[in-house]
C-alpha positions as CSV (number, residue, x, y, z in Angstrom):
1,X,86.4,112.9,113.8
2,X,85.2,111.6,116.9
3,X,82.2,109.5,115.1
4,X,85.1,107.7,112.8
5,X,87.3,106.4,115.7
6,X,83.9,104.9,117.2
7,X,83.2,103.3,113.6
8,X,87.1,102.0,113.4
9,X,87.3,101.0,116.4
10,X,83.7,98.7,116.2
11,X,84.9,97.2,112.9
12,X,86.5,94.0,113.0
13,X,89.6,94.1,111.6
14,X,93.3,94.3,112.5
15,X,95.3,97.5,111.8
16,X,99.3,97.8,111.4
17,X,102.7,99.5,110.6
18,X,105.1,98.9,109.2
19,X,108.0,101.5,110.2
20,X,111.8,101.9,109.2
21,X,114.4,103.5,110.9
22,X,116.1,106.1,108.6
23,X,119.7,107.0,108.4
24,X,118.9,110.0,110.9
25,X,117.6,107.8,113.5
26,X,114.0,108.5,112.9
27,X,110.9,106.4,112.4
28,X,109.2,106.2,109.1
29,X,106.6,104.5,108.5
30,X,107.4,101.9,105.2
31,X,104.0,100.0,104.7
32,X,100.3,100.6,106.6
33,X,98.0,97.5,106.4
34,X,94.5,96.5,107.6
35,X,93.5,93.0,108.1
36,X,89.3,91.9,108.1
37,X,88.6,89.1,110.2
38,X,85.8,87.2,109.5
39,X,82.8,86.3,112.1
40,X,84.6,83.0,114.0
41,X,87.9,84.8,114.2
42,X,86.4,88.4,115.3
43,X,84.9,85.9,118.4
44,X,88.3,85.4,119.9
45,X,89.5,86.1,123.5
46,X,91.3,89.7,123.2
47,X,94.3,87.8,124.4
48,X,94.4,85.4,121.6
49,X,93.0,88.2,119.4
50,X,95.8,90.3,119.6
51,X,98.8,87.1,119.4
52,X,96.9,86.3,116.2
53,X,97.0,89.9,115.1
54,X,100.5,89.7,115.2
55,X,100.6,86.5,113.4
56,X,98.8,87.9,110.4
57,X,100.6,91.4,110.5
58,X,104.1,89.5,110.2
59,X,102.7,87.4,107.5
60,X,101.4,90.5,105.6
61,X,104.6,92.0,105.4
62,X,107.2,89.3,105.0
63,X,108.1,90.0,101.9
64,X,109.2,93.2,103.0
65,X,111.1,91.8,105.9
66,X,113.2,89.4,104.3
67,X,116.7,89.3,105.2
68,X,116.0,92.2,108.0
69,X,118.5,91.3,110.4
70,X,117.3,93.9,113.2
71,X,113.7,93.8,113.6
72,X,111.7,95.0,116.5
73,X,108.2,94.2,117.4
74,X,106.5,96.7,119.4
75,X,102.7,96.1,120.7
76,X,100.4,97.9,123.4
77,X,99.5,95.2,124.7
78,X,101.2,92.4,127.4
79,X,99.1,89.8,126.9
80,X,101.1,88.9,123.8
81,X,104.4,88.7,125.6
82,X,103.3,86.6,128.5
83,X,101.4,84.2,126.1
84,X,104.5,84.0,124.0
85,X,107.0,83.5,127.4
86,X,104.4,80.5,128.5
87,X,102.8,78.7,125.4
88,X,101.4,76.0,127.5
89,X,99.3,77.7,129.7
């Protein structure tokens, strides 16, 4: 198991989930997805990586977002925020 999170986590791609709230308050998830990036975009700045991560999941799965009034964004990361707050710097 150990020698498939090494191999994931080498590969150059972008992983997500999509999850919905149920009518018990639960989580479940709705859609997985997995994005490849090619060789100039796997280059990037992890900071810039993971904004553009979140670009590509929320283009991935706006078809299955439309007219979501409540939607919540949720990342490990806080790089994304902070670049978000200040897009200038």
């Amino acid at each position: 198991m150990q020698r498939l999170k090494d191999e994931i986590a080498k590969s150059p791609a972008l992983r997500f989930i999509l999850l919905q709230i149920g009518e018990d308050g639960k989580r479940y998830p709705n859609r997985f997805g997995s994005i490849t990036l090619n060789e100039v975009e796997s280059r990037y700045s992890q900071a810039k990586l993971e904004l553009y991560g979140l670009f590509r999941a929320l283009r991935a799965v706006h078809v299955y977002t439309f007219r979501v009034t409540n939607f919540t964004v949720e990342l490990d990361t806080k790089y994304v925020k902070g670049m978000i707050n200040n897009p200038d710097l």
